[in-house]
ZAKEBA-564389 format. One record per residue: residue number from 1; z, x, y of N, C-alpha, C in turn. Coordinates in nm, 3 decimals, decimal comma. Example, Ala and Ser with C-alpha at 12.3 -4.5 7.8 and 13.67 -1.06 7.14 Angstrom:
2
+-------+---------+---------+---------+---------+---------+---------+---------+---------+---------+
| zator |     n.w |     n.u |     n.v |    ca.w |    ca.u |    ca.v |     c.w |     c.u |     c.v |
+-------+---------+---------+---------+---------+---------+---------+---------+---------+---------+
|     1 |   0,780 |   1,319 |  -0,569 |   0,780 |   1,230 |  -0,450 |   0,780 |   1,320 |  -0,330 |
|     2 |   0,708 |   1,285 |  -0,225 |   0,714 |   1,367 |  -0,106 |   0,787 |   1,290 |   0,003 |
+-------+---------+---------+---------+---------+---------+---------+---------+---------+---------+
This chain:
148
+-------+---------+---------+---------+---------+---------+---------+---------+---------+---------+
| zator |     n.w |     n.u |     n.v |    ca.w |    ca.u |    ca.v |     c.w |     c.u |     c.v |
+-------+---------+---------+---------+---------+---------+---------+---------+---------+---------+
|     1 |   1,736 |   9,762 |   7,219 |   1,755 |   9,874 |   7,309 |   1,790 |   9,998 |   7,229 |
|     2 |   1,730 |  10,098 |   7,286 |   1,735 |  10,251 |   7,204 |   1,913 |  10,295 |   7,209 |
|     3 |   1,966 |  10,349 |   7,199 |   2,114 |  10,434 |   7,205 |   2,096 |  10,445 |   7,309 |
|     4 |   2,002 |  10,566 |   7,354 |   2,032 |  10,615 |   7,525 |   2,029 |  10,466 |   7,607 |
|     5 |   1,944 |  10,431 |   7,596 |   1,910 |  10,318 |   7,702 |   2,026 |  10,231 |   7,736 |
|     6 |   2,153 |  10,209 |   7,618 |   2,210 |  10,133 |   7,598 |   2,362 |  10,201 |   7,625 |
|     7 |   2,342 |  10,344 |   7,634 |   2,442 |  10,427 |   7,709 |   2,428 |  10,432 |   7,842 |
|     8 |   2,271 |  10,471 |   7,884 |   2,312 |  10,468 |   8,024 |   2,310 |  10,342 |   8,103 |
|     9 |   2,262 |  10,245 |   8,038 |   2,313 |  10,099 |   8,130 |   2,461 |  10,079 |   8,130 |
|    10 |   2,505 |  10,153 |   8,035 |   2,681 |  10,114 |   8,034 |   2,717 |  10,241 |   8,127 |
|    11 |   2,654 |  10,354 |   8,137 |   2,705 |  10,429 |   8,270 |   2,695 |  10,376 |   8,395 |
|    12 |   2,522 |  10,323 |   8,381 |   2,560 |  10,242 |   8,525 |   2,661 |  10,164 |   8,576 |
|    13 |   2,642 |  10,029 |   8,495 |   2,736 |   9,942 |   8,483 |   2,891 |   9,958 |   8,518 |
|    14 |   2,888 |  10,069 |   8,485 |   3,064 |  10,109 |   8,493 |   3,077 |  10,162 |   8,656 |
|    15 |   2,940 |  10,264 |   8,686 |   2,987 |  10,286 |   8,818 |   2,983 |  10,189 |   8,936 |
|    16 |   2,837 |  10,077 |   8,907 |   2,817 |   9,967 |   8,987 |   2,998 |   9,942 |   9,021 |
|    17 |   3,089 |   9,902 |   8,882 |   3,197 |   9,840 |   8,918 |   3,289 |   9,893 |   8,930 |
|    18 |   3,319 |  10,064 |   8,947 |   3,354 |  10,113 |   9,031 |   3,383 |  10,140 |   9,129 |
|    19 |   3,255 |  10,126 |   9,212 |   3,232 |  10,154 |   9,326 |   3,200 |   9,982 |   9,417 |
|    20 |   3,181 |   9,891 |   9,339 |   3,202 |   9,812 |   9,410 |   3,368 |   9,746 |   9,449 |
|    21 |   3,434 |   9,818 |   9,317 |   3,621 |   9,818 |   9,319 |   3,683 |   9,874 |   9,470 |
|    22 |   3,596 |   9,989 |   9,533 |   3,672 |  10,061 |   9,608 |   3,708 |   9,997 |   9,676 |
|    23 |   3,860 |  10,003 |   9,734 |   3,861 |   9,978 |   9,890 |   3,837 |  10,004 |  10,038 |
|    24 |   3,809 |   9,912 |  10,118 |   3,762 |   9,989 |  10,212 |   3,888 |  10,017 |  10,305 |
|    25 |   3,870 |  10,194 |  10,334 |   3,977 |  10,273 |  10,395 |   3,979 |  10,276 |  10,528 |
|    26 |   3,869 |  10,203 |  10,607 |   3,807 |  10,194 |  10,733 |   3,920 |  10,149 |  10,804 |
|    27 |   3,997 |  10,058 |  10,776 |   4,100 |   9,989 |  10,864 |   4,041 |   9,886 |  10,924 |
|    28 |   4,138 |   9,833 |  11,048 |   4,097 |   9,761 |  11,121 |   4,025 |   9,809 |  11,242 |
|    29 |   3,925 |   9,677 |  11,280 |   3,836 |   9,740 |  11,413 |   3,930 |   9,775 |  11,522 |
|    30 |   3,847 |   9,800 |  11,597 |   3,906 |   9,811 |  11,762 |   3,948 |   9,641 |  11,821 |
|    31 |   3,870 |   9,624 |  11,774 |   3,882 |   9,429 |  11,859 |   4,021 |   9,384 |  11,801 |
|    32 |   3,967 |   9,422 |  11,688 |   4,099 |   9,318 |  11,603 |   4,238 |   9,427 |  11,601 |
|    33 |   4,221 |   9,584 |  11,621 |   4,375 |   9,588 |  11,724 |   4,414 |   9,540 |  11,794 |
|    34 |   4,276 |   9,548 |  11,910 |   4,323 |   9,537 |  12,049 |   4,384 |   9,292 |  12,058 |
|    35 |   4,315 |   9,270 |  11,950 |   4,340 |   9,143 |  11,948 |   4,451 |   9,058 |  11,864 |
|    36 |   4,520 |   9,174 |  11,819 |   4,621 |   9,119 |  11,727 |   4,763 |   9,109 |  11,760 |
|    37 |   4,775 |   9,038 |  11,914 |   4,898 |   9,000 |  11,954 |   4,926 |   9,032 |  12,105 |
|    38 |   5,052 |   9,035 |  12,166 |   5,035 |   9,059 |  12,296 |   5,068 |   9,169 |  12,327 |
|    39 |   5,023 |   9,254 |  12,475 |   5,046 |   9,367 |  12,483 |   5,133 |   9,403 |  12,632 |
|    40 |   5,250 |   9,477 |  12,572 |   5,369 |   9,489 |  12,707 |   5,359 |   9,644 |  12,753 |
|    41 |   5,351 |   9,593 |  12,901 |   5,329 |   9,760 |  12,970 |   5,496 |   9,833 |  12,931 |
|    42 |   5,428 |   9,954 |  12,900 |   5,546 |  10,023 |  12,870 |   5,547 |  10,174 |  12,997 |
|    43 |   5,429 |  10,214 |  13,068 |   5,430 |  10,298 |  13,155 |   5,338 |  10,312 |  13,190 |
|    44 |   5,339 |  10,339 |  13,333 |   5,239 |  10,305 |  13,479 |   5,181 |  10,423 |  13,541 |
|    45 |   5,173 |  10,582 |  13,465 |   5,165 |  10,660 |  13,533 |   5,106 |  10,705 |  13,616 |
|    46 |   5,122 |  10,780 |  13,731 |   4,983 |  10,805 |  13,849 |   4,999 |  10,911 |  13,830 |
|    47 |   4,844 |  10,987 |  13,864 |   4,842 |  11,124 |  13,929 |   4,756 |  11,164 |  13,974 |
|    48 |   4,793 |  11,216 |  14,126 |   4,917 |  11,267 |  14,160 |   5,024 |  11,104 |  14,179 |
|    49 |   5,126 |  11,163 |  14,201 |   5,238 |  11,068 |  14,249 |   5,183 |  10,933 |  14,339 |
|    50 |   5,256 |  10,826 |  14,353 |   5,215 |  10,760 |  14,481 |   5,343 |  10,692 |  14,517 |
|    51 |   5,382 |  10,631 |  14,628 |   5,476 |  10,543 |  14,694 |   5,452 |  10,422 |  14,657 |
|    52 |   5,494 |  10,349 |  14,543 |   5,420 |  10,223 |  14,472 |   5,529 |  10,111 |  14,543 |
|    53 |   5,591 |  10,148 |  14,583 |   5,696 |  10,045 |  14,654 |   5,738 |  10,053 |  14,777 |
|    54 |   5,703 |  10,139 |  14,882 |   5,687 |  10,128 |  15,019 |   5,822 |  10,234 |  15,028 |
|    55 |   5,877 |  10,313 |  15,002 |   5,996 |  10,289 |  15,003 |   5,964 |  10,489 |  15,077 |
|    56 |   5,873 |  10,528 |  15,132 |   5,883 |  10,652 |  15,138 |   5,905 |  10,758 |  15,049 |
|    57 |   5,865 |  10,725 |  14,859 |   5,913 |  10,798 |  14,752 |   5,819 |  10,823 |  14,681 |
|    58 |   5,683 |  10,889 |  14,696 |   5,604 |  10,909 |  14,545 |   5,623 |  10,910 |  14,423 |
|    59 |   5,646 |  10,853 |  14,368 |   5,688 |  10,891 |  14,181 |   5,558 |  10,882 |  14,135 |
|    60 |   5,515 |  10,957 |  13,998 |   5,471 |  10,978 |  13,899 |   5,454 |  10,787 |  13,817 |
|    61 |   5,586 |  10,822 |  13,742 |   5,591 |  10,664 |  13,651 |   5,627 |  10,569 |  13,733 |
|    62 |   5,567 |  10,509 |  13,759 |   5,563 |  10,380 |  13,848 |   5,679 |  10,272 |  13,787 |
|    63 |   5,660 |  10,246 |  13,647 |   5,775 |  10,163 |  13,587 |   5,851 |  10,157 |  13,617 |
|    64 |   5,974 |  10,221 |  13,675 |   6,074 |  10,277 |  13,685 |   6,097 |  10,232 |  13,786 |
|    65 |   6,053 |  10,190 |  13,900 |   6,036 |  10,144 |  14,023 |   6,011 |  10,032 |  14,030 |
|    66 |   5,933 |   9,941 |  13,926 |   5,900 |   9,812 |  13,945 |   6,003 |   9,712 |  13,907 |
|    67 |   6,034 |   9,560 |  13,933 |   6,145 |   9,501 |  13,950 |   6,092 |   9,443 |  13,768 |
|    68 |   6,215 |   9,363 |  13,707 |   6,182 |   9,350 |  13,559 |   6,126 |   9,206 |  13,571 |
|    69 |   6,070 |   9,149 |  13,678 |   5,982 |   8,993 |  13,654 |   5,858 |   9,078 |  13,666 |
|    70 |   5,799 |   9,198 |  13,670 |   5,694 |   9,244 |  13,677 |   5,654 |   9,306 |  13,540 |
|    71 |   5,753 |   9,436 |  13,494 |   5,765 |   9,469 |  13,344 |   5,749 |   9,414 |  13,215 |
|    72 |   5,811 |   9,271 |  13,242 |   5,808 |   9,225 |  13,116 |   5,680 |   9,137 |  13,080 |
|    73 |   5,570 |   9,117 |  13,188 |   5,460 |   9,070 |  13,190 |   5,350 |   9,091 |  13,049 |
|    74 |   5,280 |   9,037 |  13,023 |   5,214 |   9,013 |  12,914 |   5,083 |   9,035 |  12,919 |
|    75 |   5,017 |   9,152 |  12,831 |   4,830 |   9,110 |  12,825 |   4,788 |   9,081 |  12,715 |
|    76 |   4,720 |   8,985 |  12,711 |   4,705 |   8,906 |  12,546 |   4,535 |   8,907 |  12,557 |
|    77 |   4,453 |   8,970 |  12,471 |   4,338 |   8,989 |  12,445 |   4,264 |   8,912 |  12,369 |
|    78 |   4,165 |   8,832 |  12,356 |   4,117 |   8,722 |  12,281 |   3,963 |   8,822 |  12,225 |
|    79 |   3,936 |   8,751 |  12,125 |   3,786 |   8,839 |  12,006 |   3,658 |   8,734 |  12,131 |
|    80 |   3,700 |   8,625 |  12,175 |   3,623 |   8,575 |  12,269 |   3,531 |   8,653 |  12,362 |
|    81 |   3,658 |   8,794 |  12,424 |   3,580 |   8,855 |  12,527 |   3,644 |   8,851 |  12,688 |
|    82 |   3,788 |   8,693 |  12,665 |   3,872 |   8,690 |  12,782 |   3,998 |   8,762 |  12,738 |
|    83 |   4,070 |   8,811 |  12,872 |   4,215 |   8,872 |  12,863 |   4,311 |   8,781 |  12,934 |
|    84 |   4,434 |   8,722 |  12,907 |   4,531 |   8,686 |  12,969 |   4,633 |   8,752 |  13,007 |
|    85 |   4,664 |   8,748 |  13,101 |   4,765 |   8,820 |  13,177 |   4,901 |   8,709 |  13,218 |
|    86 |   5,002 |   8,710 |  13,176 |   5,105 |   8,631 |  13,145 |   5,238 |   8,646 |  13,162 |
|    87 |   5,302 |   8,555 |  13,307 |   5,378 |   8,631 |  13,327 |   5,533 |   8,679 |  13,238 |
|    88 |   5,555 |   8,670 |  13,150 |   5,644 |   8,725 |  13,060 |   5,752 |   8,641 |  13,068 |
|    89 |   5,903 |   8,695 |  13,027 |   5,987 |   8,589 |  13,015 |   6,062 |   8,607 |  13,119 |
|    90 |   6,048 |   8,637 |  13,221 |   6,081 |   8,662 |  13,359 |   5,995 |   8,634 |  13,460 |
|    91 |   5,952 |   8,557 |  13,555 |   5,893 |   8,547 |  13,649 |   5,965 |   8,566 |  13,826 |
|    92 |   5,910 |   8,617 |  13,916 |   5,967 |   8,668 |  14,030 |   5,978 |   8,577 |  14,098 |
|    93 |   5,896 |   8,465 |  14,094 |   5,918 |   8,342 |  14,154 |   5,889 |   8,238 |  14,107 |
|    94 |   5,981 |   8,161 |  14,017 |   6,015 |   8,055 |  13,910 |   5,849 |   7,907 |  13,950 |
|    95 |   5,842 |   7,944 |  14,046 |   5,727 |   7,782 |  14,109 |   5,597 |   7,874 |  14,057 |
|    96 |   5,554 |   7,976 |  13,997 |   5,447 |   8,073 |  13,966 |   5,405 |   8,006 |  13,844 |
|    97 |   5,267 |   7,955 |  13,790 |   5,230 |   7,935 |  13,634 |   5,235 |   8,084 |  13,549 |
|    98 |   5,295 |   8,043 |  13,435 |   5,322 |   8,104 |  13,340 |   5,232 |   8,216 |  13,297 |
|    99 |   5,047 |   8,124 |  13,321 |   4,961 |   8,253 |  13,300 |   4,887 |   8,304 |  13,471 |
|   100 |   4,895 |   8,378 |  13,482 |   4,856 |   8,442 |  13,568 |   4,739 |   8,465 |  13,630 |
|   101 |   4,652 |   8,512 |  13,518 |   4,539 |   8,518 |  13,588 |   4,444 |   8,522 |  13,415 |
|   102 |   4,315 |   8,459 |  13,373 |   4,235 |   8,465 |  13,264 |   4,092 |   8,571 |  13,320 |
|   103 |   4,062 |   8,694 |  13,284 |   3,956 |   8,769 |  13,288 |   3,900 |   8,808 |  13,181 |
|   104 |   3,765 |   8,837 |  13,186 |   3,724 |   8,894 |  13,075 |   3,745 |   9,042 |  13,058 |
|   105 |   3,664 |   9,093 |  12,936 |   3,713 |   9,220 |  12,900 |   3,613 |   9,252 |  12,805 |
|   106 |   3,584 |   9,400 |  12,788 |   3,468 |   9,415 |  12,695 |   3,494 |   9,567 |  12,681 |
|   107 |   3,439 |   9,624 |  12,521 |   3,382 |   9,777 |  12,501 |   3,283 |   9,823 |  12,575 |
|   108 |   3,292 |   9,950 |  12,626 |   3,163 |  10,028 |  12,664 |   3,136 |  10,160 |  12,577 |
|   109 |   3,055 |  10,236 |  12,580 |   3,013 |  10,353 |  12,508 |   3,073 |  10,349 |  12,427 |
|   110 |   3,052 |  10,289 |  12,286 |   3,081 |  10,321 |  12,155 |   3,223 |  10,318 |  12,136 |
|   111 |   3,291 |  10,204 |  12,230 |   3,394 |  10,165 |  12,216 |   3,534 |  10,264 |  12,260 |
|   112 |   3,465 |  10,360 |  12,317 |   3,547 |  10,457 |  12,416 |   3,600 |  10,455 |  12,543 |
|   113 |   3,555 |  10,347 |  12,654 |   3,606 |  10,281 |  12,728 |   3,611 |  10,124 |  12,683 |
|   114 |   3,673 |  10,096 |  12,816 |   3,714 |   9,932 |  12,844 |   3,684 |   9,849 |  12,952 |
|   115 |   3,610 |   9,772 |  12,992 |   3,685 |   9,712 |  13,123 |   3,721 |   9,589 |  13,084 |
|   116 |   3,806 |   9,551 |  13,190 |   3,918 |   9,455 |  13,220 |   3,872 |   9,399 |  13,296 |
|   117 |   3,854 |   9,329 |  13,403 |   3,812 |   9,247 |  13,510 |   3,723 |   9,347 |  13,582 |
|   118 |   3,756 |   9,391 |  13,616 |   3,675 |   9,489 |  13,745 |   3,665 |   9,645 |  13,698 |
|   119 |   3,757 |   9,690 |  13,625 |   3,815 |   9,812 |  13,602 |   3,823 |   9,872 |  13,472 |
|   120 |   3,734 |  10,007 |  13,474 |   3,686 |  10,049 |  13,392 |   3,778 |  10,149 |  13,356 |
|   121 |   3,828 |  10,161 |  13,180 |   3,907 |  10,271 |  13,176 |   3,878 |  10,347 |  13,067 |
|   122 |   3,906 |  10,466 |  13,046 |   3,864 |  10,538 |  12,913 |   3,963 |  10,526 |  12,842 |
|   123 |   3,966 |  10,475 |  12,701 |   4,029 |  10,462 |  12,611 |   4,101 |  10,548 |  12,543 |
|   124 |   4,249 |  10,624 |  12,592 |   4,289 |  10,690 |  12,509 |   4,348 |  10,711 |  12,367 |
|   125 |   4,407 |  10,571 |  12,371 |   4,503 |  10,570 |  12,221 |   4,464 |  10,407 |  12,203 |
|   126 |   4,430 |  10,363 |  12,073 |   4,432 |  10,223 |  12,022 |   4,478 |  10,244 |  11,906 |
|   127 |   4,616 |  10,177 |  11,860 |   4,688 |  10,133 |  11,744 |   4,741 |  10,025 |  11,734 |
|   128 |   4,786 |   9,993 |  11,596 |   4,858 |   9,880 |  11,565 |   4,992 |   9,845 |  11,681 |
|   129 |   5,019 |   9,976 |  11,721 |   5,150 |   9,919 |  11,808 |   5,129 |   9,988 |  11,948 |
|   130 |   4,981 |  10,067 |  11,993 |   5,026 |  10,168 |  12,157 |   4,853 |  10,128 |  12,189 |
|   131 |   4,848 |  10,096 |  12,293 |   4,727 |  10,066 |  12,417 |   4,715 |  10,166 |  12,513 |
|   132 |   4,656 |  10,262 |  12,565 |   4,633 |  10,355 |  12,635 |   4,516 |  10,370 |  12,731 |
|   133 |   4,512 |  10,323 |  12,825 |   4,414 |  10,315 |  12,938 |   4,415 |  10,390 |  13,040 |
|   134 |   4,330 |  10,470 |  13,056 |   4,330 |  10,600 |  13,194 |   4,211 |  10,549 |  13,312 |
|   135 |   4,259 |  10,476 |  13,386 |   4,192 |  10,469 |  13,481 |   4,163 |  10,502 |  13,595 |
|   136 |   4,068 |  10,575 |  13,666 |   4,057 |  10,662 |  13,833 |   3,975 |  10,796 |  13,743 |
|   137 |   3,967 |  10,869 |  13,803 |   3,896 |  11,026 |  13,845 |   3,973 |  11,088 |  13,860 |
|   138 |   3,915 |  11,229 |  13,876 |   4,006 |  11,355 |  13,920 |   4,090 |  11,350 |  13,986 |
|   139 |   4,081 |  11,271 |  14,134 |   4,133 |  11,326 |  14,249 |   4,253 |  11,166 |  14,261 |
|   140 |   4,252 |  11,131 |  14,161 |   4,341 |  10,955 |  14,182 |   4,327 |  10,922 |  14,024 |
|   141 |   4,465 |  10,902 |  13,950 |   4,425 |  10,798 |  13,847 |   4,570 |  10,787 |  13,795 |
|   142 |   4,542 |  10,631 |  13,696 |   4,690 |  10,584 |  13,646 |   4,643 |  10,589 |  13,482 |
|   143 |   4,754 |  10,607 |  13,385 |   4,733 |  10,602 |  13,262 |   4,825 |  10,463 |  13,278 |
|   144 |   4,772 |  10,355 |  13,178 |   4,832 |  10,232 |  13,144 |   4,898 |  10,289 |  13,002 |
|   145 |   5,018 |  10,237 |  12,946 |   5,008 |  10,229 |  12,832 |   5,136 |  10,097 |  12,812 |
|   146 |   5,041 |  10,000 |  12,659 |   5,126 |   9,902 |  12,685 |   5,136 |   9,936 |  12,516 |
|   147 |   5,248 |   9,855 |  12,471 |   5,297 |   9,848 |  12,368 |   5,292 |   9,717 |  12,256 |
|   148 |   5,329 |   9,663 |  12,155 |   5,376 |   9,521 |  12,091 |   5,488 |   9,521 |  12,086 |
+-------+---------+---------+---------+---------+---------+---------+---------+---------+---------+
């Protein structure tokens, strides 16, 4: 091999293993957030307001209003495509199974919404630790947001 020839295979060479060194900065997917453990509602918001408990009182954050065998409830997301819903370490009525109800769940548009069983939501926040679901229209809607 000539000098050059034998320089620039060692340029290559060096960047091949360079660049095959990098790491990838991408993170984790959406799935494997949304699938990496269970997820606890942390706030229920509506808007406008609604009477979520009969009680003649519109509120905004619904949480705040709900009894704590409801709060501490569980959504646990599987890479399968099902969601469990679980009732937490509190249940409202002790004779109730533990899981609640099993639905599926899936991405839509480029992973910018969600649905859940029936209910389609636009995806506001997905992280390692905050879930953010806005579901309804203009004129009616609740932001979910659950936590780890």
């Amino acid at each position: 091999m000539t000098r050059f020839t034998k320089k620039a295979a060692l340029v290559i060479l060096t960047v091949a293993v360079i660049a095959g060194c990098k790491k990838n900065d991408s993170g984790p997917s959406k799935t494997q957030l949304l699938t990496s453990g269970s997820w606890k509602l942390t706030s229920d918001y509506f808007d406008p307001a609604v009477d979520v408990n009969g009680d003649g009182h519109p509120v905004n954050e619904a949480i705040t209003v709900l009894q704590p065998c409801f709060t501490d409830n569980l959504l646990i997301f599987n890479a399968n495509g099902t969601a469990i819903r679980d009732e937490g370490a509190t249940k409202c009525n002790p004779a109730n199974p533990q899981i609640i109800e099993t639905v599926n769940w899936k991405f839509l548009e480029n992973e910018t919404k969600i649905i859940v069983d029936e209910d389609t939501g636009e995806l506001l926040e997905l992280s390692a630790s905050v879930l953010k679901i806005k579901i309804g229209d203009a004129t009616q809607s609740v932001t979910l947001t659950f936590s780890h």
